[in-house]
C-alpha positions in Angstrom: -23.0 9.3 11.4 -22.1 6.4 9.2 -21.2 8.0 6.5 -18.9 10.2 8.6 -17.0 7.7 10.8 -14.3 6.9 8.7 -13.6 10.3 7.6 -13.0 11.6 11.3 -11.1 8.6 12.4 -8.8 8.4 9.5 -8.2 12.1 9.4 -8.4 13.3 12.6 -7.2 11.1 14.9 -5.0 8.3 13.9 -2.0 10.9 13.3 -2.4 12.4 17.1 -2.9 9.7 19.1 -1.0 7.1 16.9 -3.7 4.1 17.2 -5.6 2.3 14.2 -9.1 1.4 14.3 -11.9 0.0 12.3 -15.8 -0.3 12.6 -18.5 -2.9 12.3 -22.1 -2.3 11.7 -24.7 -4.6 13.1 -28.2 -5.0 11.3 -27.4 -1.5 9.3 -28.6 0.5 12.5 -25.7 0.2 14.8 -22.2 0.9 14.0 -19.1 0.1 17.0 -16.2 2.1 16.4 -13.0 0.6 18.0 -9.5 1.6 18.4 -6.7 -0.4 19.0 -2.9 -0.1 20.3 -1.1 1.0 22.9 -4.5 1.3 25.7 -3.6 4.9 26.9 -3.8 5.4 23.4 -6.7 4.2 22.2 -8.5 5.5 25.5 -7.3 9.2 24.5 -9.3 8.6 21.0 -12.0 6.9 21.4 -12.9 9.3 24.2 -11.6 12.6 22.1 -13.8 10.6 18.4 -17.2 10.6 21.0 -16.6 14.1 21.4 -15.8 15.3 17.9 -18.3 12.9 16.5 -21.2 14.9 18.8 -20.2 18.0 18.4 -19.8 17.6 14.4 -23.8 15.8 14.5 -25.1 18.4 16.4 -23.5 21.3 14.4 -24.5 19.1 11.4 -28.5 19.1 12.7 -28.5 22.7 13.1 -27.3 23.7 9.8 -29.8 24.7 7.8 -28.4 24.2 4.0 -29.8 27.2 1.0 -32.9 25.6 -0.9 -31.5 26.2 -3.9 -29.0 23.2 -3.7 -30.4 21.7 -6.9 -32.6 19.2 -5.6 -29.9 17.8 -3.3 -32.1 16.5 -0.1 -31.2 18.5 3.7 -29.7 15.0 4.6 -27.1 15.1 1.9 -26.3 18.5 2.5 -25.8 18.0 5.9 -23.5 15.5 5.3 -21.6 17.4 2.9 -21.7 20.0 5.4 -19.8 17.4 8.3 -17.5 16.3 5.8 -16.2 19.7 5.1 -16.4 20.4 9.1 -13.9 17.4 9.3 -11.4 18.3 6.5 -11.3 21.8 8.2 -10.2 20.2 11.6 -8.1 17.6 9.9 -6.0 20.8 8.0 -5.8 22.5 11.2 -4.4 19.2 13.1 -1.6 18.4 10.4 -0.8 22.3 10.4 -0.1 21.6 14.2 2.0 18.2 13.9 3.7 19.9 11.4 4.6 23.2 13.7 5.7 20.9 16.2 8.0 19.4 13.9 9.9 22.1 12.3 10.2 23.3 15.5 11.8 21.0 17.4 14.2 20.9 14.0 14.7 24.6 14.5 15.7 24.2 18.1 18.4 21.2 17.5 19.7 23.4 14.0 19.8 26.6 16.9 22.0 24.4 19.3 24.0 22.7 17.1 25.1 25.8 15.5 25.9 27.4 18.6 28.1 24.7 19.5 30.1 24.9 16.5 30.6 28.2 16.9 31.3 28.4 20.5 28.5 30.9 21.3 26.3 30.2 23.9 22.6 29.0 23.1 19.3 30.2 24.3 15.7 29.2 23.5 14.1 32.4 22.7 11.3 33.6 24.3 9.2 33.2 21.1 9.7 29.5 21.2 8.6 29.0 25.0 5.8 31.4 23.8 4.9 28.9 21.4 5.8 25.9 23.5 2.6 27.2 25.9 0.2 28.3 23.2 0.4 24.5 21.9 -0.1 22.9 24.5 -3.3 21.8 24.4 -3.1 21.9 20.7 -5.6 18.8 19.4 -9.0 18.5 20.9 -11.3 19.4 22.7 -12.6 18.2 25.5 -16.1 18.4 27.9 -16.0 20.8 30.3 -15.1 19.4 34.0 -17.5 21.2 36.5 -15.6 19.3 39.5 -12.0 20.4 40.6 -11.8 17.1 42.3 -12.9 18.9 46.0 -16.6 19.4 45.3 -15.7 23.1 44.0 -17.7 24.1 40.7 -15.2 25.1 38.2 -16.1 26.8 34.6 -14.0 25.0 31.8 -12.2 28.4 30.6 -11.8 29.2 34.4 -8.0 30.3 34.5 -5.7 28.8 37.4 -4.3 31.8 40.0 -0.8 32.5 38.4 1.2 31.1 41.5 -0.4 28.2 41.2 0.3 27.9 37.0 4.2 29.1 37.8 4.5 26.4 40.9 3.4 24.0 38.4 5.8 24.9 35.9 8.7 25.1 38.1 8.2 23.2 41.4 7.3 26.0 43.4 9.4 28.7 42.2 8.4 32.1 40.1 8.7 32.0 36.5 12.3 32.4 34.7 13.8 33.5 31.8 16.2 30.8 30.3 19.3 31.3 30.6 21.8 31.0 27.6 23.8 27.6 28.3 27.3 26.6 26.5 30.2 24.3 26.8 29.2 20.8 28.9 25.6 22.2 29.3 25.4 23.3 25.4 26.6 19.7 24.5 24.0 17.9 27.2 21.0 19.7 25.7 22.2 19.0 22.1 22.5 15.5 22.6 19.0 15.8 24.6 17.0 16.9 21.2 18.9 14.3 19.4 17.3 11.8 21.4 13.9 13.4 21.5 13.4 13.2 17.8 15.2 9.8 17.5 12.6 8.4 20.0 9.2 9.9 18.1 10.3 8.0 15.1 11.4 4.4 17.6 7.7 5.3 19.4 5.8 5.5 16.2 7.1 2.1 14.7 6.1 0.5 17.8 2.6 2.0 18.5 2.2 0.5 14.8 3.8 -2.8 16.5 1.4 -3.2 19.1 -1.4 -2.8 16.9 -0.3 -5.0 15.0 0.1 -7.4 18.0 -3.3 -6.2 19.3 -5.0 -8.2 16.3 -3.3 -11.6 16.4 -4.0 -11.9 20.0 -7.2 -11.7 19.5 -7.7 -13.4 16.6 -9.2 -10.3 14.7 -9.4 -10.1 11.1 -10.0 -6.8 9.4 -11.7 -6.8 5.8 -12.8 -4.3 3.7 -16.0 -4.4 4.2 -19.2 -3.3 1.7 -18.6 -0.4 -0.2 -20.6 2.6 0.7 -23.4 4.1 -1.4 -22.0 7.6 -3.0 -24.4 10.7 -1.6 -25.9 13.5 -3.7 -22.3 15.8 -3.1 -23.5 19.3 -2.2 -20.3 21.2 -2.6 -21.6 24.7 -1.5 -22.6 22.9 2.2 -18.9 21.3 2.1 -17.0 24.6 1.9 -19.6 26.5 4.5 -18.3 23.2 6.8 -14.4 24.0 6.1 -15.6 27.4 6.7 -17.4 27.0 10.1 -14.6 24.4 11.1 -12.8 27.5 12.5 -14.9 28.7 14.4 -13.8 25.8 16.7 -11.2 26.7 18.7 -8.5 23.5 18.8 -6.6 24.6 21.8 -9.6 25.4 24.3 -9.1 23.4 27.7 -13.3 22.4 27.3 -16.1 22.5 25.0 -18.7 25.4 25.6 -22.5 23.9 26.1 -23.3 26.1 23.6 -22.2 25.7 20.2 -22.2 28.5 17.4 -23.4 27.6 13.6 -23.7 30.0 10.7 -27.2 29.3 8.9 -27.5 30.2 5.7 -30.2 32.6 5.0 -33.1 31.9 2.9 -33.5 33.0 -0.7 -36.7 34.6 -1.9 -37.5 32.7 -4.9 
């Protein structure tokens, strides 16, 4: 997992949960990942990079890479293999921060717009749609077979709907929004305003902290040795974009079993 490390933490998580990090290997057989910033943070990755990390090795140790990679040993294709798993997550991810983005633009354009021509704005249902199926866009996480009272629960096990509408709205059933204007119209504009004004203010200072995080501690971060290149085996790096769909980036828990395309055998 050495050789992976970097890749999944500078790819995969440093964009979501907005935290730095850096390794150090001890004696070539152990190697500490550790993530810095703001602590809910860094909690959220280094819990969310133990997860990924094992589920990538273990997909990695099952795959079983075509003979006819041109000498390239199983432990290079493997690797290859884990490295295309992560880019296929990492695309994923962005595609996600980036849908989140241009949507939150296309609501404040929608208000905005509404305002200026004195028509009333409502979210459409598509967006709250979209609101829910993101969600739990990001990562995935271990099952949770408590429900906090003893109770066995399965981690796709769906809530009852009053209790998911409750949730939503402090008791009360479900609603459509209702178009606002006016006052209201110029509240809610102002309201996205401020929501995209204060992602930028939080990024620059989750950066901050990290920052901060380093000269308390009297850490300093070096380059380190430069790693040894591996035999690239490109066929097992596309199969792991490939199979990186297969996992599902919005499921509430990760499935004990895990599904792997092997590659079938050629008859030489």
């Amino acid at each position: 997992m050495a050789g992976l490390d970097p890749h999944v933490r500078k790819l995969f998580f440093f964009e979501k949960f907005v935290v730095q990090s850096y390794n150090q290997t001890r004696r070539g057989f152990r190697c500490d990942i550790v993530f810095y910033g703001i602590y809910s943070n860094a909690q959220l990755a280094g819990y969310a990079f133990k997860v990924a990390a094992e589920r990538i090795a273990q997909m990695s140790a099952e795959y079983k890479p075509k003979t006819t990679s041109r000498g390239i040993s199983t432990k290079s294709s493997r690797l290859s293999y884990a490295l295309g798993i992560v880019e296929g997550i990492s695309e994923d991810v962005k595609k996600n921060l980036q849908m989140e983005k241009e949507k939150s633009k296309r609501k404040l354009e929608r208000a905005r717009l509404a305002g200026s021509k004195g028509e009333a704005y409502e979210e459409s249902d598509d967006e709250e749609e979209e609101d829910i199926d993101h969600e739990a866009a990001g990562y995935s996480f271990p099952k949770n077979d408590d429900d906090g009272n003893g109770n066995k629960m399965d981690g796709d096990e769906k809530l009852p709907p009053d209790t998911c509408s409750s949730n939503l709205n402090g008791g009360e059933k479900d609603s459509k929004p209702r178009p606002i204007s006016g006052v209201h119209l110029q509240s809610r504009v102002k309201e996205l305003e401020e929501e995209q004004q204060a992602a930028l203010v939080l990024i620059n200072h989750n950066e901050k902290v990290a920052e901060e995080v380093l000269k308390e501690h009297d850490i300093k971060l070096s380059s380190g040795r430069k790693r040894k290149a591996i035999d690239f085996d490109r066929h097992s790096y596309n199969r792991g974009i490939e199979d990186a769909k297969e996992i599902d980036m919005n499921q509430r828990a990760i499935r004990d079993d895990v599904k792997v395309k092997k590659e079938k055998q050629e008859n030489t």
